[in-house]
Backbone as XML, in Angstrom:
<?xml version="1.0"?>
<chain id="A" units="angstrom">
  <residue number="1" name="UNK">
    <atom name="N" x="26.192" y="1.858" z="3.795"/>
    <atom name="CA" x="24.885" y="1.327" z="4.110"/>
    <atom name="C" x="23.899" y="2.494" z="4.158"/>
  </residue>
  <residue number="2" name="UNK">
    <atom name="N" x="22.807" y="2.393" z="3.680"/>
    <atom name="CA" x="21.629" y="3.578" z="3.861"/>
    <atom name="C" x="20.889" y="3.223" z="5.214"/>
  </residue>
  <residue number="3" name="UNK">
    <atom name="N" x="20.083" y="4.232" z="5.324"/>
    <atom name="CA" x="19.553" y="4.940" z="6.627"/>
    <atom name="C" x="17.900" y="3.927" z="6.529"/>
  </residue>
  <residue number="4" name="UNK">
    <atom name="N" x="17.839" y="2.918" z="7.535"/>
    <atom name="CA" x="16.679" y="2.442" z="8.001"/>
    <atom name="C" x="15.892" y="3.315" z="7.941"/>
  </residue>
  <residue number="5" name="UNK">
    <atom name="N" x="14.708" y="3.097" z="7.340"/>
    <atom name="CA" x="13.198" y="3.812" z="7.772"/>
    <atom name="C" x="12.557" y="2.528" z="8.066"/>
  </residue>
  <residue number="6" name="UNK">
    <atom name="N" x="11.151" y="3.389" z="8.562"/>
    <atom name="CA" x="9.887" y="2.199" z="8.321"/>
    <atom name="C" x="8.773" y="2.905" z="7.708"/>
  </residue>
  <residue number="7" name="UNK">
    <atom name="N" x="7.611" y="2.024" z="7.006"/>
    <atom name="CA" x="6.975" y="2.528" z="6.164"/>
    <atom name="C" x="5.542" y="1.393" z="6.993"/>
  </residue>
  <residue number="8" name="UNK">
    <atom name="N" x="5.377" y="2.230" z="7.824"/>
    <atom name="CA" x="4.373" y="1.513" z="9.093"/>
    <atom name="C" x="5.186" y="0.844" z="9.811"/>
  </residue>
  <residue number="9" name="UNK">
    <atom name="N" x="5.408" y="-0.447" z="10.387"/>
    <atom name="CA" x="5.501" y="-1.143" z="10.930"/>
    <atom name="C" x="6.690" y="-1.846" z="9.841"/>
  </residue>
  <residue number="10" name="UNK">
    <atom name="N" x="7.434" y="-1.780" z="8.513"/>
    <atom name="CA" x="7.952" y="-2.591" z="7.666"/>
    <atom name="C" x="9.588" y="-1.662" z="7.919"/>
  </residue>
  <residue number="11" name="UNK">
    <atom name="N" x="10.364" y="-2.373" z="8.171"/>
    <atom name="CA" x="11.639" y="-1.653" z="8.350"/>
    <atom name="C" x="12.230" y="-1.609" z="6.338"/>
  </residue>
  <residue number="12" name="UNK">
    <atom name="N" x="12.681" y="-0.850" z="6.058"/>
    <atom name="CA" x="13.236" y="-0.465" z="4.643"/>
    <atom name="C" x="14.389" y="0.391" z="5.100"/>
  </residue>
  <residue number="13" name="UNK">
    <atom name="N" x="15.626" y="-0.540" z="4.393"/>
    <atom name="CA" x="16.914" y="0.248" z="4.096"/>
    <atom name="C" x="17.661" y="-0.307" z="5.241"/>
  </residue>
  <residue number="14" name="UNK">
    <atom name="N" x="18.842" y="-0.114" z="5.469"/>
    <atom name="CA" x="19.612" y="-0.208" z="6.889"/>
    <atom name="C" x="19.696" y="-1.251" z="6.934"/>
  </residue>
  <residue number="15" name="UNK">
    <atom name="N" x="20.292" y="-2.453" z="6.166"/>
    <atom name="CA" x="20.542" y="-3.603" z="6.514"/>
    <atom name="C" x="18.810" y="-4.847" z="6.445"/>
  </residue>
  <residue number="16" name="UNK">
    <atom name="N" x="17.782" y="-4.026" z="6.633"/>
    <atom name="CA" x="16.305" y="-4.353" z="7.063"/>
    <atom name="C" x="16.401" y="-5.199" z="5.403"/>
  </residue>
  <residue number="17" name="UNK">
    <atom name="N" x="15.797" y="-6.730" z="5.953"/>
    <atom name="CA" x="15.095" y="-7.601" z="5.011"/>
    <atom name="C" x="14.735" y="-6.686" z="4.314"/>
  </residue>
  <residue number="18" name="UNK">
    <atom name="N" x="14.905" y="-7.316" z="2.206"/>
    <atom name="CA" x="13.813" y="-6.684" z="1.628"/>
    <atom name="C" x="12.238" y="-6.714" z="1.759"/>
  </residue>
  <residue number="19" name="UNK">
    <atom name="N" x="12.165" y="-5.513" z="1.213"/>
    <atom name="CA" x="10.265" y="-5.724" z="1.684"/>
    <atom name="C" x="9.590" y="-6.066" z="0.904"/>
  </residue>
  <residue number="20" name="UNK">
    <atom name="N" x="8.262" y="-7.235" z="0.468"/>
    <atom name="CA" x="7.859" y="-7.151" z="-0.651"/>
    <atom name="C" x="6.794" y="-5.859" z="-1.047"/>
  </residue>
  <residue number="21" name="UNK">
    <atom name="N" x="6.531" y="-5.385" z="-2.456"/>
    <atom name="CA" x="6.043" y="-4.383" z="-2.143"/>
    <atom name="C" x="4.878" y="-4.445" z="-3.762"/>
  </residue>
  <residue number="22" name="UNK">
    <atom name="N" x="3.598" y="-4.166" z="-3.562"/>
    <atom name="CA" x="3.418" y="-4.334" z="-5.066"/>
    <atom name="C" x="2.639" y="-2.795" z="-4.888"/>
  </residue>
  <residue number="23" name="UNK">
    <atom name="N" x="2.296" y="-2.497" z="-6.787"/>
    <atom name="CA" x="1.283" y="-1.475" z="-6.420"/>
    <atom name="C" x="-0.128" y="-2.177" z="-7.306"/>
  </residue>
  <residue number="24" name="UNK">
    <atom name="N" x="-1.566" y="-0.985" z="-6.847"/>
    <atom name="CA" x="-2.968" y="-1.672" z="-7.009"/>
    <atom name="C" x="-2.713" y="-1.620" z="-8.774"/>
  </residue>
  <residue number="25" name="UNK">
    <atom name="N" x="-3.804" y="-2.201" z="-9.536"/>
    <atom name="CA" x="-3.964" y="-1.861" z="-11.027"/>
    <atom name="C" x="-5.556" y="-1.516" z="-11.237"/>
  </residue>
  <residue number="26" name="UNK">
    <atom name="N" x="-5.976" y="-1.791" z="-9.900"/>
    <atom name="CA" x="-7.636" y="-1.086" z="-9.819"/>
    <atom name="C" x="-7.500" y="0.674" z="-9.746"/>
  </residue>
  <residue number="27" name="UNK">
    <atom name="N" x="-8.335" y="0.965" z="-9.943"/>
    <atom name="CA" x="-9.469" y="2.437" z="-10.344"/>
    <atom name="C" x="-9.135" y="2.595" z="-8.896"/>
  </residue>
  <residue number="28" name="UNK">
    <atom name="N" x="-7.870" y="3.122" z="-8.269"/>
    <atom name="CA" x="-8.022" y="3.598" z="-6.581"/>
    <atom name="C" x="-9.652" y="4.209" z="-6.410"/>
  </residue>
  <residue number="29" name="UNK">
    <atom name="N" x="-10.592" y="5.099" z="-6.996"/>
    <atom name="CA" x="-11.885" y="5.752" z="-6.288"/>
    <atom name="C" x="-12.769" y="4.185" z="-6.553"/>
  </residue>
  <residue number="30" name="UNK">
    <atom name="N" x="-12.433" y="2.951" z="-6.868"/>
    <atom name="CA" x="-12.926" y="1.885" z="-6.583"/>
    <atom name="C" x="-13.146" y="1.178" z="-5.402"/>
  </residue>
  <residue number="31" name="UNK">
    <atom name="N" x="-13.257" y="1.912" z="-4.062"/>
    <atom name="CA" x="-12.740" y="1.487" z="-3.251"/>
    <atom name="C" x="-13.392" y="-0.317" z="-2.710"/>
  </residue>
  <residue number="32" name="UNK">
    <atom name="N" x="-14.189" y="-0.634" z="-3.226"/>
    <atom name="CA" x="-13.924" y="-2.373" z="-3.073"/>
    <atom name="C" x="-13.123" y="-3.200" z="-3.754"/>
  </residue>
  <residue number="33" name="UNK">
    <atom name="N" x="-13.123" y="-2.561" z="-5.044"/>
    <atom name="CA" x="-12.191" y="-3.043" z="-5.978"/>
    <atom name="C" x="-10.794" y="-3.400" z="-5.388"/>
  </residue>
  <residue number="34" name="UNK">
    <atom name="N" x="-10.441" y="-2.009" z="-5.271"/>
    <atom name="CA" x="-8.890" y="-1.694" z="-4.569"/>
    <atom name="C" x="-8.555" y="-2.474" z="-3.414"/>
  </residue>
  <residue number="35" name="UNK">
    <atom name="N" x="-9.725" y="-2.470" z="-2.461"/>
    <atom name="CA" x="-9.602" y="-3.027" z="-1.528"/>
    <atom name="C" x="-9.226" y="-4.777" z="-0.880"/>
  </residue>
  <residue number="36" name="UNK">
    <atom name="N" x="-10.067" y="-5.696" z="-2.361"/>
    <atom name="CA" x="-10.108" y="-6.872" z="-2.254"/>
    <atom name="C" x="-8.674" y="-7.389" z="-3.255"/>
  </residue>
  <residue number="37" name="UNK">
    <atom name="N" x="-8.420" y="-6.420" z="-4.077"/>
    <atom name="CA" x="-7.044" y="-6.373" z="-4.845"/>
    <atom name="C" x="-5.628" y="-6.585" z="-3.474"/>
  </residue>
  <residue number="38" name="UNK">
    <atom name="N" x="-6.316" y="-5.689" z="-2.608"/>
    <atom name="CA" x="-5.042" y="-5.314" z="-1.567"/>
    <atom name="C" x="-4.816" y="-6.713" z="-0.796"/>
  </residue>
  <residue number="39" name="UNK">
    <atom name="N" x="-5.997" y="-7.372" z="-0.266"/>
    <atom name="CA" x="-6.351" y="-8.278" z="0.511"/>
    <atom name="C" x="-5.817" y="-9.645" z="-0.506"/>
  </residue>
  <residue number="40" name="UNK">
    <atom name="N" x="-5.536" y="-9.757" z="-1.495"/>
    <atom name="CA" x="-5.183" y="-10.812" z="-2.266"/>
    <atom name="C" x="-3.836" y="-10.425" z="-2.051"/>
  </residue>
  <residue number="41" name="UNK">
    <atom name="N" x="-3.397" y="-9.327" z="-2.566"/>
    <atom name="CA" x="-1.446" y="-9.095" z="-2.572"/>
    <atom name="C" x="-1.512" y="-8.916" z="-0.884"/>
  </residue>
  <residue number="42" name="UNK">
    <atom name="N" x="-1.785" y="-8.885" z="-0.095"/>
    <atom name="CA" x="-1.123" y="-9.394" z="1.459"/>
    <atom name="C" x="-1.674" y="-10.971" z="1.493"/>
  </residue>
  <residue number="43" name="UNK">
    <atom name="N" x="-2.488" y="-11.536" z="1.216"/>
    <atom name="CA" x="-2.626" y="-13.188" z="1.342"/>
    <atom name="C" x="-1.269" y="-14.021" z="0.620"/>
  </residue>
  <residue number="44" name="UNK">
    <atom name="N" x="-0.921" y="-13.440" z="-0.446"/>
    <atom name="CA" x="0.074" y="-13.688" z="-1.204"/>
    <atom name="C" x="1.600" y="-13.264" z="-0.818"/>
  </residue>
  <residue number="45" name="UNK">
    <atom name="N" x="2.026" y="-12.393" z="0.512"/>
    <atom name="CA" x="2.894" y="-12.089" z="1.111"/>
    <atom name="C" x="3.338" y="-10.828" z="0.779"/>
  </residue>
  <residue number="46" name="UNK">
    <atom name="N" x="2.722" y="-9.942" z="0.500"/>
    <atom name="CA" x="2.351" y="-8.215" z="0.102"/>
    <atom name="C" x="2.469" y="-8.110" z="1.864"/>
  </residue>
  <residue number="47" name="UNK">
    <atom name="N" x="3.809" y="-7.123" z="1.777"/>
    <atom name="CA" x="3.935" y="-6.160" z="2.831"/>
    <atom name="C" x="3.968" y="-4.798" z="3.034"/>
  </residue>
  <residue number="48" name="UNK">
    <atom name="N" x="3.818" y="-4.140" z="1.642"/>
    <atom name="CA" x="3.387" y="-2.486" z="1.642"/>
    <atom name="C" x="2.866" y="-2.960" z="0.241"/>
  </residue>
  <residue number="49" name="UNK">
    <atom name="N" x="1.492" y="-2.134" z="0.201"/>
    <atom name="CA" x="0.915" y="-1.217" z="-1.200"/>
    <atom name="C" x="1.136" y="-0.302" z="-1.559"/>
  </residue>
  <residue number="50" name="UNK">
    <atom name="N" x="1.011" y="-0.011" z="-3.090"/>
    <atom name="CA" x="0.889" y="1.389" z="-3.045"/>
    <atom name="C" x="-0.248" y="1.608" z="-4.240"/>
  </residue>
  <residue number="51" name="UNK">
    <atom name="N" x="-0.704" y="2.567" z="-4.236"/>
    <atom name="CA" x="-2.189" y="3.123" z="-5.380"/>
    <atom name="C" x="-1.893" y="4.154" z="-5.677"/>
  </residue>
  <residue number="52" name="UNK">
    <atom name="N" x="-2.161" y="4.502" z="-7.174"/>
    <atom name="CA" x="-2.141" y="5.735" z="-7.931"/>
    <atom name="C" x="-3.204" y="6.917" z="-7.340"/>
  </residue>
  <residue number="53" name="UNK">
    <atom name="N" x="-2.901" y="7.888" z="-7.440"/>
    <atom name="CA" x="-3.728" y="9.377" z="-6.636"/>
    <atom name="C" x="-3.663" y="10.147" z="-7.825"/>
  </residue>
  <residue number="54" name="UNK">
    <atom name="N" x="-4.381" y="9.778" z="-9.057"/>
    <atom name="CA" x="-4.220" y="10.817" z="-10.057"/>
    <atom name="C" x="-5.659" y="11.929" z="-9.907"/>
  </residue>
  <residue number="55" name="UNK">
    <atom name="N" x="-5.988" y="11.863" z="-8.806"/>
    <atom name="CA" x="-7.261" y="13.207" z="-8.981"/>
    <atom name="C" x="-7.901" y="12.802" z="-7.285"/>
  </residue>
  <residue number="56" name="UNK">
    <atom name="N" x="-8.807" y="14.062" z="-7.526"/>
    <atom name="CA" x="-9.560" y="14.216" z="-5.833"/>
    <atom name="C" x="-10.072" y="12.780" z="-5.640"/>
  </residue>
  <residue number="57" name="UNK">
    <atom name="N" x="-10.728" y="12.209" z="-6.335"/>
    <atom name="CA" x="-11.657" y="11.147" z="-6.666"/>
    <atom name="C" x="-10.786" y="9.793" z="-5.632"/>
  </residue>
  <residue number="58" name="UNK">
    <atom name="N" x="-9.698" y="9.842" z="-6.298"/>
    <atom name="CA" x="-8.397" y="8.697" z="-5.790"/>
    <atom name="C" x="-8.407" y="9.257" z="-4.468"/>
  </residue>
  <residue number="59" name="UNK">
    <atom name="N" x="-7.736" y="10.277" z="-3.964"/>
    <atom name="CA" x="-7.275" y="11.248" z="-2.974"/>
    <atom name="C" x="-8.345" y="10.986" z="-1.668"/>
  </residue>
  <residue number="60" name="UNK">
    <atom name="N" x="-9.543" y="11.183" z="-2.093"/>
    <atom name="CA" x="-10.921" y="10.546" z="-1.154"/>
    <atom name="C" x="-10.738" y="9.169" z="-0.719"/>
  </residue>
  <residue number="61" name="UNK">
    <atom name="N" x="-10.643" y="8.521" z="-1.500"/>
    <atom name="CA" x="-10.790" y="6.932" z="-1.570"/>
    <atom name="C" x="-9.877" y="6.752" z="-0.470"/>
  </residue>
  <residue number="62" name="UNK">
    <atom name="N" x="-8.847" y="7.205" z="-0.247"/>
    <atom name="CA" x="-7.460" y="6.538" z="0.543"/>
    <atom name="C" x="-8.054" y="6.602" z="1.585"/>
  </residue>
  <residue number="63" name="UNK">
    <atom name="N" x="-8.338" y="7.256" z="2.392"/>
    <atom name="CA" x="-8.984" y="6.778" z="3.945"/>
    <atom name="C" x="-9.827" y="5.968" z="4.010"/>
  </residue>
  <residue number="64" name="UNK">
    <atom name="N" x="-10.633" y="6.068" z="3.046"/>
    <atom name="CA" x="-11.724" y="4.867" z="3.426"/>
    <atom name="C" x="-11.007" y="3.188" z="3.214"/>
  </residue>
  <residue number="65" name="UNK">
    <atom name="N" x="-9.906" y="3.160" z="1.825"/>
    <atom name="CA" x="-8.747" y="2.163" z="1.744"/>
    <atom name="C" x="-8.565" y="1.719" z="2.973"/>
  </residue>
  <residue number="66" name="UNK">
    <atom name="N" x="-7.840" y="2.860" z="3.527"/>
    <atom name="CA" x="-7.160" y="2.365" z="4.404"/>
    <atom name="C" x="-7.165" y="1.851" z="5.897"/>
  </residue>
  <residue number="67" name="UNK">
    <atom name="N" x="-8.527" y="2.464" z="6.000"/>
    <atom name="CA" x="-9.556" y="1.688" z="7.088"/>
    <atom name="C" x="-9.671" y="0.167" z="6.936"/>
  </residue>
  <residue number="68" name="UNK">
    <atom name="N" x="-9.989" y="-0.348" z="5.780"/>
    <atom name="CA" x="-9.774" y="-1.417" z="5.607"/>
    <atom name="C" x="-9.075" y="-2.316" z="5.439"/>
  </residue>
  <residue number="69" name="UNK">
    <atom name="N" x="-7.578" y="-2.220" z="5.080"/>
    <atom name="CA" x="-6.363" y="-2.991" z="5.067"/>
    <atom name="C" x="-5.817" y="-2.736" z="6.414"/>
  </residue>
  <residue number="70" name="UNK">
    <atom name="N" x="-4.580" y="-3.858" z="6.360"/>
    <atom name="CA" x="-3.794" y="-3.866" z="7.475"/>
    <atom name="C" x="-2.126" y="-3.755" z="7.413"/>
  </residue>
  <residue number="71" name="UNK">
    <atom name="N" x="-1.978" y="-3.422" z="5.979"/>
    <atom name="CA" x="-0.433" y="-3.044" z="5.622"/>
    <atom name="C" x="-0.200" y="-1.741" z="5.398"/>
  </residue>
  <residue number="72" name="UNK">
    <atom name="N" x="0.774" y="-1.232" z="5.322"/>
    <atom name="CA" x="1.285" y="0.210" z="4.967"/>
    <atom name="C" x="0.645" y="0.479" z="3.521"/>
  </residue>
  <residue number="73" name="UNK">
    <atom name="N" x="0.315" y="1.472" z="3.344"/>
    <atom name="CA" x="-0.097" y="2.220" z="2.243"/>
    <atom name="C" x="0.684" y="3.245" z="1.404"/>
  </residue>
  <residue number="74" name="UNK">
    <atom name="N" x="1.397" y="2.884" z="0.315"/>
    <atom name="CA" x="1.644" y="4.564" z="0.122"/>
    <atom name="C" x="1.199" y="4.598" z="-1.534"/>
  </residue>
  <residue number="75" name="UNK">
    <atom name="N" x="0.721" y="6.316" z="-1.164"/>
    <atom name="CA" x="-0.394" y="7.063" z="-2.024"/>
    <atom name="C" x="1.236" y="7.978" z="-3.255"/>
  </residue>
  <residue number="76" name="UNK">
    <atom name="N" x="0.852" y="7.108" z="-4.365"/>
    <atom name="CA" x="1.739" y="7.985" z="-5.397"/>
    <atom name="C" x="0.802" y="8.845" z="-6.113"/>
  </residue>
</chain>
């Protein structure tokens, strides 16, 4: 069996329910874009995101993201 983590509040690994998990297909430095993208995949039963970080531009955006959602985030 592998080693439980959590990824916020979402238990992963260790026996832990799978998690559903999608990633954004918006412009992450979009940040309404991204944002109302995120808010549709958790209405739809999205329990972690994740968004591409290909430059500073993306890299900025994530806090302000993430002020606004209420699921785990992770920044690839």
């Amino acid at each position: 069996m592998s080693k439980q983590i959590h990824v916020g509040a979402v238990a992963v690994g260790g026996g832990a329910p799978v998690s559903i998990q999608s990633m954004c297909n918006t412009k992450t430095d979009d940040v309404a874009a991204t944002v109302a993208q995120i808010h549709a995949l958790e209405d739809a039963g999205c329990e972690i995101i994740r968004c591409a970080v290909p430059d500073m531009e993306a890299a900025r955006a994530i806090s302000e993201i993430k002020k606004q959602i209420n699921i785990p985030l992770v920044a690839d």
